[in-house]
N, C-alpha and C positions, 0 to 999 in steps of 0.2 A: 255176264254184264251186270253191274251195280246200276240201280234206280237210283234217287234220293227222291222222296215222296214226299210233299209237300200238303199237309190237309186242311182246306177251307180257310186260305190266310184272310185274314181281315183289311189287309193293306198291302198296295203294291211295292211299297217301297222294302217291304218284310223279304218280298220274292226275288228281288233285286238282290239282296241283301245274303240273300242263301245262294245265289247264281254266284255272286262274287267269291263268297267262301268256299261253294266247290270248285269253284276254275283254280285259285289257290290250291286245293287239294288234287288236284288232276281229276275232278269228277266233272261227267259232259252230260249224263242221264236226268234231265231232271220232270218230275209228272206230277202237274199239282190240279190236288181233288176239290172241286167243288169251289172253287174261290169266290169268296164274298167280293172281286174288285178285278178290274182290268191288268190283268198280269204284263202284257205289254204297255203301258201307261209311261210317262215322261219320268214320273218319279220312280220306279220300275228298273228306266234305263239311265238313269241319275244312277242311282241306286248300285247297278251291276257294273257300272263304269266298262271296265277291258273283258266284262263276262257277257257281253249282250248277244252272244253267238248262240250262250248257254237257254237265254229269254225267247231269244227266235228259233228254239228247236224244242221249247219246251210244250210235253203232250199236257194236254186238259183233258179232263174228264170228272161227268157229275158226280160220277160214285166210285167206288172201290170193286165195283160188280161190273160196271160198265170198264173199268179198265182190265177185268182179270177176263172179260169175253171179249177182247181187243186181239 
């Protein structure tokens, strides 16, 4: 199974923005570390438009440590 890992985005509309490009790509995994900002956020789901399935299943996690003992 393919991740696409997302590290410490600074903005939510960034995460939206990668949600979108992997549903484009047939990618559904997505795990973002650390984010400086509300990943589910307005602009978030502006943002992922027809990928917001990819936003509400997407795992968070502080670290890279706490996701590899998950």
């Amino acid at each position: 199974m393919l991740h696409v890992i997302f590290l410490e985005p600074e903005t939510s509309g960034n995460v939206g923005a990668i949600a979108r490009a992997m549903k484009n790509f047939g990618l559904r995994n997505l795990v973002v570390i650390n984010p400086q900002c509300d990943i589910r956020d307005d602009d978030a789901r502006k943002r992922a438009k027809h990928a917001r399935s990819i936003l509400n299943n997407a795992k968070q996690f502080s670290s890279l440590l706490e996701m590899k003992e998950s």
